[in-house]
C-alpha positions in Angstrom: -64.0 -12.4 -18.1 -65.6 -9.2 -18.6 -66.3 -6.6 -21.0 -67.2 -2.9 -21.3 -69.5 -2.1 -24.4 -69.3 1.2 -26.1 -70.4 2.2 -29.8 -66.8 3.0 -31.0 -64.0 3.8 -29.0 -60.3 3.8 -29.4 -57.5 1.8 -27.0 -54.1 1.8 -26.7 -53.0 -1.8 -26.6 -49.2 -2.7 -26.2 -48.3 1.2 -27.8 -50.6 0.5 -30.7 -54.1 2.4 -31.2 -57.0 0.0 -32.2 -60.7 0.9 -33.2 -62.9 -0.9 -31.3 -66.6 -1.7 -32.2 -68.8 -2.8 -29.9 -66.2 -3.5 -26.9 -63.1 -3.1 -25.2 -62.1 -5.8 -22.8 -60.8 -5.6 -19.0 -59.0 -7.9 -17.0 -61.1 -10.3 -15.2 -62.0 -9.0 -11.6 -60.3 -6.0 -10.9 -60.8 -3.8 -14.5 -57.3 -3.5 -15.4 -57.1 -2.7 -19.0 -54.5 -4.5 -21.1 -51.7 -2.1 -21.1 -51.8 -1.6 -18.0 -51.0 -5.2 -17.0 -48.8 -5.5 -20.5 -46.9 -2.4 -19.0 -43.8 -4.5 -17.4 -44.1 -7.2 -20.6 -43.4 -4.4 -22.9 -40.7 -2.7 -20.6 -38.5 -5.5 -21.8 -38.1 -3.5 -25.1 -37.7 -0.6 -23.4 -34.5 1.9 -23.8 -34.1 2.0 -20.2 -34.6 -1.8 -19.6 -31.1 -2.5 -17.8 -29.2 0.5 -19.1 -28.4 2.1 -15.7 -28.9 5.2 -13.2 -26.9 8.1 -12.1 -29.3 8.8 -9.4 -28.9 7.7 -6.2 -30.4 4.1 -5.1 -31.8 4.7 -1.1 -33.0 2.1 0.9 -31.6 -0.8 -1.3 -28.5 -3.0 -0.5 -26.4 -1.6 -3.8 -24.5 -4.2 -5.6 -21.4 -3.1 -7.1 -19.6 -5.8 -8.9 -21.2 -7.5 -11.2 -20.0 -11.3 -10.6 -21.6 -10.5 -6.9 -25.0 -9.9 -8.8 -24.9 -13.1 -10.6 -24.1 -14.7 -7.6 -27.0 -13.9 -5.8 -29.4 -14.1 -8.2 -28.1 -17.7 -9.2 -26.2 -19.4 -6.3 -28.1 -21.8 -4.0 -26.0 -21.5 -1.0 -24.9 -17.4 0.1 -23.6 -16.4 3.0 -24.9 -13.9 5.4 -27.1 -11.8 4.9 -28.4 -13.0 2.0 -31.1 -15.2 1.4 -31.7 -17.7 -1.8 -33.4 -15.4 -4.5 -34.7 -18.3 -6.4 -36.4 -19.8 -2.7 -37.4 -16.1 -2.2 -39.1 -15.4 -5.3 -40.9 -18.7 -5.5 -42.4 -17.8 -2.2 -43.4 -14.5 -3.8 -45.3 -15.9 -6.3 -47.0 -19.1 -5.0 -50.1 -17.6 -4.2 -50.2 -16.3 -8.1 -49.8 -19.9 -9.2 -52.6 -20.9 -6.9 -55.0 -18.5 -8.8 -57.9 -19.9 -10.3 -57.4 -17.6 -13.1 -53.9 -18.2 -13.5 -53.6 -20.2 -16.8 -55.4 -17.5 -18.3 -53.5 -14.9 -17.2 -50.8 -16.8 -19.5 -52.5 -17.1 -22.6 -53.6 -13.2 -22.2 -50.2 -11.9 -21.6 -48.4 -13.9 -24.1 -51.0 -13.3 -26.8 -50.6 -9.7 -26.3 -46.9 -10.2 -26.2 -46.8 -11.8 -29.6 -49.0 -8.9 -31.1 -46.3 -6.6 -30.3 -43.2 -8.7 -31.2 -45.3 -9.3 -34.5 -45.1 -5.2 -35.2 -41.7 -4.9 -37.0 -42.1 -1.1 -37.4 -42.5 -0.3 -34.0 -40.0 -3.2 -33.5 -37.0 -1.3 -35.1 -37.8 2.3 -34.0 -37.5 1.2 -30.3 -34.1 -0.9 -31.4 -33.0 2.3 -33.0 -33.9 4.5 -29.7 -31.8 1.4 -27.4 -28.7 2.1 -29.7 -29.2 5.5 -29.2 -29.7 5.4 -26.2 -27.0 3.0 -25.6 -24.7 5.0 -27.5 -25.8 8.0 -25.6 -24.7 6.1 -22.1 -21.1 4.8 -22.9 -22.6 1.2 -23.5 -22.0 0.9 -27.5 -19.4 -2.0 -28.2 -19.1 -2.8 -24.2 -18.3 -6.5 -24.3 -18.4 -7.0 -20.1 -21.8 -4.8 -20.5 -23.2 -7.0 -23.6 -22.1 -10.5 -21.1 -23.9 -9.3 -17.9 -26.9 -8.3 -20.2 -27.3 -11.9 -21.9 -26.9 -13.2 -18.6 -29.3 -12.1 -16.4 -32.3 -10.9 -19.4 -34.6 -14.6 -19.1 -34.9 -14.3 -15.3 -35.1 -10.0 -15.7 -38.1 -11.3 -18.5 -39.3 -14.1 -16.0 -39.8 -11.6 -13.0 -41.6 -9.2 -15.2 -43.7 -11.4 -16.5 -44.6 -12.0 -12.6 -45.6 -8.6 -12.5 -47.6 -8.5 -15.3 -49.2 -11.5 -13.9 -50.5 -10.0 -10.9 -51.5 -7.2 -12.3 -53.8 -9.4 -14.3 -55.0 -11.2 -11.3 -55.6 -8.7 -8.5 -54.3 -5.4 -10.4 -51.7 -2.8 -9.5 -50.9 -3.9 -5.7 -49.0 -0.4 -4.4 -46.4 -1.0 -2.0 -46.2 -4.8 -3.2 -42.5 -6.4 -3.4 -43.0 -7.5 -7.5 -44.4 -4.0 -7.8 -41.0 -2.9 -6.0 -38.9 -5.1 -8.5 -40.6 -3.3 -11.5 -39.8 -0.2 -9.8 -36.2 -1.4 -9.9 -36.4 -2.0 -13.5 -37.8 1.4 -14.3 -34.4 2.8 -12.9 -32.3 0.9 -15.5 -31.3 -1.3 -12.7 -31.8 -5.3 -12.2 -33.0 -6.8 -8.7 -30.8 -9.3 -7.8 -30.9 -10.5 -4.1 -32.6 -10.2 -1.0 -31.7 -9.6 2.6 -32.2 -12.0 5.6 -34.8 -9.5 6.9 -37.1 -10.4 3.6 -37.6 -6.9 3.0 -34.2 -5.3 1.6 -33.5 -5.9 -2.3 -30.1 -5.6 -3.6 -29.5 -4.3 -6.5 -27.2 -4.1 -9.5 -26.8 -0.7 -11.1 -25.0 -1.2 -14.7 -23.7 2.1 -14.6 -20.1 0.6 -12.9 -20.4 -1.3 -16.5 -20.0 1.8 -18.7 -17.4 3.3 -20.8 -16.4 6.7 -20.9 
C-alpha cells in the first residue's frame, strides 16, 4: 500500500472534501487516487446512470426492444451472433480475480462506498437532481421504464464495480473493454451483449422507454 505525505492538504474523496494531516493515500501500484477508481462506484448515483441518449450510438450493435436486452444479458443459450454475456464477462475479469491484491481491492472500494451511502445530505440532493432529471426526460411515473430499471441495476452495479476494480489494480486501462462498458454507462445507456467477433457491444438505449 502506499502513501504520499504532505503537511496539510485537501482531497476530494467520493464528492466529499477531507482535510488531511500528514497523508493522503494512493492505490497500491499504479497511484490512482480514490476517486478516481471510486468514479464508476459513485456513477451508480448518478442522474445520467441509465436515463438514456439522444445522440447517436456508432460502432455498437444498438438494441432496440427492451425484452431483447434482457435477453442477452440473461439467457444462456442465443442465437447468432451473439455470444453468452455472462461466459463473456467472466472471461473479462478472470485475470482481476487472479490479482494478488484482489481482496483488497474489495474492502477499499466498498469501504469507500459505504462513506458515501452513509452521507444523507449529499444522498438526497443527487435523488432530487435524478427526479429532476427524470422528470426533465419523459421518465416520471414510467412503469415499463421503472421495470427495465429494477431489472438490469445489480448486474449494471456488478459490472461497475469491475471497473472500479481494475482501476484499483492496474489503473485507468484506455481502450480496455470494462473501460468501454463505463463509457456506455456515461451515455445513459446499459451494455447488454456482445458479438461473436468478441469485440462489438450491444447496447440498450432507454430512450425508446420514454414518455412524451
Amino acid at each position: 500500500m502506499l502513501f504520499i505525505f504532505a503537511k496539510k492538504k485537501y482531497i476530494n474523496l467520493i464528492g466529499r472534501e477531507y482535510i488531511v494531516s500528514g497523508l493522503t493515500y494512493l492505490s497500491n501500484r499504479m497511484n490512482i487516487q480514490s476517486d478516481d477508481y471510486m468514479e464508476p462506484v459513485v456513477f451508480i448515483n448518478d442522474a445520467l446512470f441509465l436515463s438514456g441518449t439522444s445522440e447517436p450510438l456508432l460502432n455498437y450493435d444498438v438494441v432496440l426492444d427492451p425484452k431483447k436486452a434482457k435477453e442477452l444479458l440473461f439467457d444462456q443459450n442465443l442465437s447468432e451472433p451473439y455470444l453468452n454475456w455472462s461466459d463473456f464477462f467472466s472471461a473479462l475479469i478472470s485475470d482481476l480475480i487472479l490479482d494478488k491484491d484482489y481482496k483488497n481491492s474489495q474492502k477499499e472500494i466498498i469501504d469507500n462506498a459505504k462513506k458515501l451511502k452513509g452521507d444523507v445530505l449529499k444522498d438526497n440532493i443527487r435523488k432530487r437532481k435524478a427526479f429532476l432529471l427524470r422528470k426533465k426526460n419523459g421518465l416520471i411515473d414510467n412503469g415499463e421504464y421503472d421495470l427495465f430499471v429494477n431489472e438490469v441495476t445489480d448486474e449494471a452495479i456488478n459490472m461497475l464495480n469491475w471497473v472500479a476494480t481494475q482501476r484499483y489494480l492496474k489503473g485507468y486501462l484506455e481502450g480496455s473493454m470494462l473501460e468501454e462498458v463505463f463509457l456506455i454507462f456515461k451515455k445513459g445507456c446499459m451494455p447488454c451483449g456482445i458479438n461473436r467477433d468478441g469485440r462489438t457491444l450491444s447496447v440498450f438505449n432507454p430512450n425508446v422507454l420514454k414518455k412524451y
